[in-house]
C-alpha positions in Angstrom: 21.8 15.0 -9.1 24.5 12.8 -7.0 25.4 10.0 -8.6 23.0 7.2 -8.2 22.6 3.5 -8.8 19.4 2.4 -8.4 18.7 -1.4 -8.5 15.1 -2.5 -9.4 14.2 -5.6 -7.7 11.9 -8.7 -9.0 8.6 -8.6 -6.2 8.9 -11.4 -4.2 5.8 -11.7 -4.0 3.4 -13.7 -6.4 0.7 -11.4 -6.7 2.8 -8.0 -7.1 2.5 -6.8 -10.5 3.1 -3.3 -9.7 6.7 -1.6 -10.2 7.6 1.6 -9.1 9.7 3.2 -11.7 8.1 2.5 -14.7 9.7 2.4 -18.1 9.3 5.7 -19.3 10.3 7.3 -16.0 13.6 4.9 -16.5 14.7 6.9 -18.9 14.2 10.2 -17.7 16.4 9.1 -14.5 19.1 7.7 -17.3 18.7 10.8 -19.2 19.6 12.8 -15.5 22.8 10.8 -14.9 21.5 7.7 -12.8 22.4 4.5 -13.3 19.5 1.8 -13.5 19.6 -2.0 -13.4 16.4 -3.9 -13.6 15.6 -7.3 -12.2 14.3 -9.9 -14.8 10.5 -9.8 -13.4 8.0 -12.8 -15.1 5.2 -11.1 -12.9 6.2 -7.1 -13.2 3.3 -5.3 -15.6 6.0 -4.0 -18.0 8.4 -6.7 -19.7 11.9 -6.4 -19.2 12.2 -5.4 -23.3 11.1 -1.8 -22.3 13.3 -0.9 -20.0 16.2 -2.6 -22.0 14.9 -0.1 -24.7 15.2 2.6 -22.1 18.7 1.8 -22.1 18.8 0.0 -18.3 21.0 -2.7 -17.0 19.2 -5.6 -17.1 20.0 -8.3 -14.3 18.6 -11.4 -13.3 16.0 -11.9 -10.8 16.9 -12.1 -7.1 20.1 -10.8 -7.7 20.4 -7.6 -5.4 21.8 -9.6 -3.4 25.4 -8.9 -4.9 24.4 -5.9 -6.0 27.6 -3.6 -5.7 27.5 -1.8 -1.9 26.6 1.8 -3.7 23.3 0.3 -5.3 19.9 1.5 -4.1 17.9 -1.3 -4.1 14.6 -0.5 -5.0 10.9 -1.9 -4.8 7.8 -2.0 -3.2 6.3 -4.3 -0.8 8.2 -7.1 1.4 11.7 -8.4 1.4 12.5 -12.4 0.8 13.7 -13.7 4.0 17.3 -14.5 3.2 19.8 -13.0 3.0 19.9 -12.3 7.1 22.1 -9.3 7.1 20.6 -6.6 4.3 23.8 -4.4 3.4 22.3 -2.0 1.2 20.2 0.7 0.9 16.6 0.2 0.0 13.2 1.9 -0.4 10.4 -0.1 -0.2 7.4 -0.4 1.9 8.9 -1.9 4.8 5.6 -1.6 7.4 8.4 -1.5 10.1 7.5 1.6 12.4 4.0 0.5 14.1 5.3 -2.4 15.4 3.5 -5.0 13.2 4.5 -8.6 13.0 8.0 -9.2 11.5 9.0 -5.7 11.8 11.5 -6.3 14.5 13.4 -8.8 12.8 13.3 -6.7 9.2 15.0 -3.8 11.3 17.4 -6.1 13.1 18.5 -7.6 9.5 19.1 -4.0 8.4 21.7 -3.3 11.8 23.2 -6.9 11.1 24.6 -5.9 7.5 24.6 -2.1 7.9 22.1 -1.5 5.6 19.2 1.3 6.0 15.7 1.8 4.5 14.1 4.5 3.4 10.7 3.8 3.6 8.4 5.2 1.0 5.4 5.3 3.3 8.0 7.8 5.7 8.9 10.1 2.4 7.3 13.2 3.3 7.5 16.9 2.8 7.9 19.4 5.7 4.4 19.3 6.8 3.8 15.0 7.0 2.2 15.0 3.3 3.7 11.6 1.7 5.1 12.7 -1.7 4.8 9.3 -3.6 1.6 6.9 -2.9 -0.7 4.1 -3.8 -3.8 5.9 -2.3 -6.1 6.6 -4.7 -6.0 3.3 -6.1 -6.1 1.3 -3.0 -9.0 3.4 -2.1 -11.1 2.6 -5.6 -10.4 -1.3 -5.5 -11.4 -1.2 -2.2 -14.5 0.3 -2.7 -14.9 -1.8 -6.2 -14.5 -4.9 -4.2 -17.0 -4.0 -1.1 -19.4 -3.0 -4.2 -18.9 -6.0 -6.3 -19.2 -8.1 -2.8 -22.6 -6.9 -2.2 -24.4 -7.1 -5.3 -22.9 -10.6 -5.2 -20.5 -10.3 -8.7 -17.4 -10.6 -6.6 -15.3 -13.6 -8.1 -12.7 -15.8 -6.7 -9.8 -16.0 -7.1 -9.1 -12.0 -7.9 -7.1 -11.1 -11.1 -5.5 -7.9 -12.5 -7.6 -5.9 -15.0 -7.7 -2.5 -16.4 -9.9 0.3 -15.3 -11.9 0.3 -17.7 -12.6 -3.6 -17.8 -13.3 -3.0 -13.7 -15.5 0.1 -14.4 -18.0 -2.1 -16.9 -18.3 -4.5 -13.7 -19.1 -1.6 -11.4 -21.7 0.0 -13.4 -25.2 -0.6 -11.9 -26.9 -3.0 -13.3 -31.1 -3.5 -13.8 -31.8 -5.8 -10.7 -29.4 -4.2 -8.1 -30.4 -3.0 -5.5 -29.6 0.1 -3.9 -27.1 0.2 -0.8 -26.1 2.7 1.2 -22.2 3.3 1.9 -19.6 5.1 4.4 -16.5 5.9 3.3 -14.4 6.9 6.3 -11.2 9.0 5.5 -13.2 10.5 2.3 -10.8 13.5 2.5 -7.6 11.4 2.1 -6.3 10.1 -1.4 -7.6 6.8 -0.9 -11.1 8.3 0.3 -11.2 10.2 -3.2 -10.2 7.2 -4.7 -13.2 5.4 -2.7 -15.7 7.9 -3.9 -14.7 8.0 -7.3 -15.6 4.2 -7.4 -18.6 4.3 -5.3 -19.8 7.2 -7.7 -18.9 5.0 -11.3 -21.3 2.2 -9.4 -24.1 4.3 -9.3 -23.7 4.8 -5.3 -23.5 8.2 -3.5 -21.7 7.5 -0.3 -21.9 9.0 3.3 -18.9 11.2 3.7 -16.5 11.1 6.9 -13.3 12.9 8.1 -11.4 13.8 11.2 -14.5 16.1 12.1 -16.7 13.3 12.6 -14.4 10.2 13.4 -13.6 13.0 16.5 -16.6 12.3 18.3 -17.9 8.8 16.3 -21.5 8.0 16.3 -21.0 4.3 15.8 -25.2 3.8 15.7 -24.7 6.2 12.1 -21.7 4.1 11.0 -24.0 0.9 12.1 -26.6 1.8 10.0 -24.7 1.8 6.9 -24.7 -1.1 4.4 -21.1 -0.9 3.3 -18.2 0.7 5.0 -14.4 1.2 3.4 -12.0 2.0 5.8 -9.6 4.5 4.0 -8.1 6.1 7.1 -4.4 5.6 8.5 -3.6 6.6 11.7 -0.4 7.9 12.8 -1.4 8.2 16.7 -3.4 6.0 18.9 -7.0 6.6 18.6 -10.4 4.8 19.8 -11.4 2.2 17.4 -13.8 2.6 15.4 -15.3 -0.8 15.4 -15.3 -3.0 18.4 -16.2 -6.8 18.8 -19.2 -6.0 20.5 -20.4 -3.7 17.6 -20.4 -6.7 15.4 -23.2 -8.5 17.8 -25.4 -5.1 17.7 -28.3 -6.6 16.2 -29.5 -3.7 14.8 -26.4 -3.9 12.6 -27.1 -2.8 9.4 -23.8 -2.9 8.0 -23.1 -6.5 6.0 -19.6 -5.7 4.1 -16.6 -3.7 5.6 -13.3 -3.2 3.5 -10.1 -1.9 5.7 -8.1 -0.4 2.8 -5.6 0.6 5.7 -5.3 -2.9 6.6 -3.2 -1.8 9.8 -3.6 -5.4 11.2 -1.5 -6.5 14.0 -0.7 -2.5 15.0 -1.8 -0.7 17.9 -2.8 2.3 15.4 -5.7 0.1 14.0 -9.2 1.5 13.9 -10.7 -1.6 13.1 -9.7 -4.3 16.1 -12.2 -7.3 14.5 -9.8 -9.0 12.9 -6.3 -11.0 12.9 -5.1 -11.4 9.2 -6.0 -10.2 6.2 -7.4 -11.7 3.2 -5.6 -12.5 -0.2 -6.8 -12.5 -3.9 -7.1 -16.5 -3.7 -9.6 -16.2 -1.2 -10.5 -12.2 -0.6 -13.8 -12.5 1.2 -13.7 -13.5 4.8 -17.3 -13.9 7.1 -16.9 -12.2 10.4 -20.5 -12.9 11.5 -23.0 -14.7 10.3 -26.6 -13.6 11.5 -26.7 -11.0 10.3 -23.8 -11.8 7.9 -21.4 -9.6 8.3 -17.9 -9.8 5.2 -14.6 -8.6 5.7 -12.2 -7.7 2.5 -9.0 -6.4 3.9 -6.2 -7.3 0.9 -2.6 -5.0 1.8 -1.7 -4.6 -1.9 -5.1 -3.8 -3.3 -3.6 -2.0 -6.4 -2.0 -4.4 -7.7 -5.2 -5.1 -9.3 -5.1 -2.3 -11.5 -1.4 -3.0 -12.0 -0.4 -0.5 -15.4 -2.6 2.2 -13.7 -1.3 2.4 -10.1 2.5 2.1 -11.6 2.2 4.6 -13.8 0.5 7.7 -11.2 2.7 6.3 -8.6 6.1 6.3 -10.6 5.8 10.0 -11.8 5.5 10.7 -8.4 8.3 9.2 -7.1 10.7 10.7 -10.0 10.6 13.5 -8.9 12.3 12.8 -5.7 14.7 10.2 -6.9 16.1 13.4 -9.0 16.8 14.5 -6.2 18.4 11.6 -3.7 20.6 12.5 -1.0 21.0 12.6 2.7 18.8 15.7 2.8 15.0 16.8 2.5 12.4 14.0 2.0 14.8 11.3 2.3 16.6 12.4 4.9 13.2 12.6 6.7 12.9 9.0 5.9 16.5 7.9 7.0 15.8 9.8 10.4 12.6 7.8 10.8 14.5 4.5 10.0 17.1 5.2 13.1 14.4 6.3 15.4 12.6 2.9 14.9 16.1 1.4 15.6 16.7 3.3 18.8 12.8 2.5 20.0 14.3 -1.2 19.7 17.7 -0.6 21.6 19.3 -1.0 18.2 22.3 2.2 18.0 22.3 4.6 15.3 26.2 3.5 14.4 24.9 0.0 13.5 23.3 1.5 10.4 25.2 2.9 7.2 24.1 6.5 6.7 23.7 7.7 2.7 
C-alpha cells in the first residue's frame, strides 16, 4: 500500500458511539505500513487503551484540526462547524450529493481550504454496489423500534445495548398481539437486516422490491400495520407516501420507520415529514385519528454500537489497504468534484489525493 496516515476523529456528535476502524482492524492497517492516530473519544464503544495496545498514536480529541496536511481524517457522520476552511482529506458520511440541508455550505468549506471528501456512502465498486455499510443494522433497529413501538415497550430516551439484550425485548411476548408488517426495500442490506428483526419478533413481514414499488398499490401498503422504509433512491421517483394518504381513513397502517431518512432531498419516498426524530425523543405523532407514529432516527446503529462497528470496519479494511487515487476511491473523489461543479464550485479549488 501507499503510504497512509489515517487520523481517527472523536464523533462530534453526542449520540455516536460507533467507530469505523475498530481496534483489531487498527492493527492489521499498522501491520500493512499505515500510520494511525486516534482521537481521545469519552463516547466511542472501544476505549482509547485498545488501540494504544494496537500500537496507534493517540491524540487528543478535536485535534484534526492540526493534523499534518497528509493525514486522512477519518470518521463517520457530521463535521463540527468550525474550522470554516477543511484542508484535509476525509471520509465520512458527508450527506452532501442530494442536496440536503447544510450540504452546500459543507462542500463550499471543502473548496475554501482545499480539502476533498471521500464519501463512504459514494465508495462503490464498478457496478454502484457500496463496499463498506451500516445497512443491515440500520435496517434491524429500525424494524426493532417500529416493533417495540407498537406493542407499546418502546422507552424514552433510547440507549445503546447489545443484540442480544435487544433480541430478549423483541421476542413476542404472551399478550401481544399480532401485526402485520411491510418492509419495503426487503432485498437491500437494510431490508435483510429488517426481516431478520421482524422474524426474532415473531412477525412474518410482507415483502417489497423494485418489482412492486414499480407500479405501487398504495391501498396494499395502506393496509399494513407497520411499514419500515429501507429503500434509498438514487433517482427521482413517485413517493410512496403522500399527505393525503395519511387522511385515508381506511388507513390501516399506525407506525412507519424511514430507515433511509432522506429528509429534506428530492430523492425521498416518504414526503410526510420535515425532521427527523432523535433518541431523546424518537417517536413523533403524524396523525392522530387514526394515530398514525413516525420513527425516523439517521444513525439508528449506533444503538447496537460494538456490533455495527465491528461488520462495518472489516469492511472498510479492505479498501483502506488499498487507498489511492484509483478504483473505489477514486469513484468517490470523482463524485465529490461533480457535486462541486453542480454548485459552480471548479475542480482546481479542491486538492486531488
Amino acid at each position: 500500500m501507499t503510504e497512509l496516515h489515517l487520523w481517527l476523529r472523536h464523533e462530534d456528535r453526542g449520540t455516536e458511539r460507533r467507530t469505523p476502524i475498530v481496534p483489531a482492524d487498527a492493527r492489521r492497517l499498522l501491520d500493512a505500513g499505515a500510520t494511525l492516530t486516534v482521537e481521545e473519544s469519552p463516547q466511542r464503544i472501544f476505549p482509547i487503551e485498545e488501540y494504544e495496545a494496537a500500537g496507534c498514536r493517540i491524540a487528543p480529541t478535536g485535534s484534526w484540526v492540526t493534523a499534518p496536511e497528509d493525514a486522512v481524517v477519518t470518521g463517520l457522520k457530521e463535521l463540527p462547524d468550525e474550522p470554516a476552511e477543511l484542508r484535509h482529506r476525509h471520509i465520512f458520511f458527508g450527506h452532501a450529493y442530494k442536496r440536503q440541508p447544510g450540504a452546500e455550505a459543507l462542500l463550499r468549506r471543502f473548496a475554501a481550504g482545499g480539502g476533498s471528501l471521500f464519501d463512504l456512502e459514494y465508495l462503490v465498486d464498478e457496478d454502484g454496489r457500496r463496499l463498506a455499510a451500516f445497512g443491515f443494522w440500520a435496517g434491524y433497529l429500525g424494524a426493532a423500534l417500529a416493533t417495540l413501538q407498537h406493542r407499546g415497550r418502546l422507552k424514552a430516551p433510547l440507549t445503546p445495548t447489545s443484540k442480544a439484550e435487544l433480541d430478549e425485548t423483541l421476542r413476542p411476548a404472551t399478550g401481544d398481539a399480532e401485526f402485520t408488517a411491510l418492509v419495503v426495500g426487503a432485498l437491500g442490506r437494510s431490508g435483510r437486516g429488517a426481516r431478520v428483526a421482524f422474524s426474532t419478533a415473531g412477525v412474518e413481514p410482507t415483502c417489497w422490491d423494485l418489482a412492486e414499488t414499480r407500479d405501487l398499490d398504495r391501498s396494499a401498503l395502506l393496509a399494513h400495520d407497520v411499514m419500515v422504509n429501507a429503500v434509498l433512491a438514487t433517482t427521482p421517483v413517485p413517493p410512496f407516501l403522500r399527505e393525503s394518504d395519511l387522511d385515508n381513513p381506511g388507513r390501516r397502517l399506525r407506525t412507519l420507520c424511514d430507515v433511509t431518512v432522506d429528509v429534506g432531498s428530492s430523492l425521498n419516498v416518504l414526503p410526510v415529514y420535515d425532521r427527523t426524530t432523535e433518541w431523546t425523543d424518537p417517536v413523533r405523532r403524524l396523525r392522530e385519528e387514526p394515530p398514525l407514529d413516525l420513527i425516523a432516527i439517521d444513525n439508528l446503529p449506533s444503538l447496537l454500537p460494538l456490533e455495527s462497528s465491528t461488520d462495518f470496519s472489516a469492511s472498510l479494511l479492505p479498501q483502506l489497504l488499498e487507498f489511492g487515487a484509483d478504483g473505489p476511491w477514486g469513484r468517490a473523489l470523482d463524485r465529490f468534484h461533480q457535486a462541486g461543479r453542480e454548485l459552480g464550485i471548479e475542480e482546481g479549488e479542491f486538492r486531488h489525493v
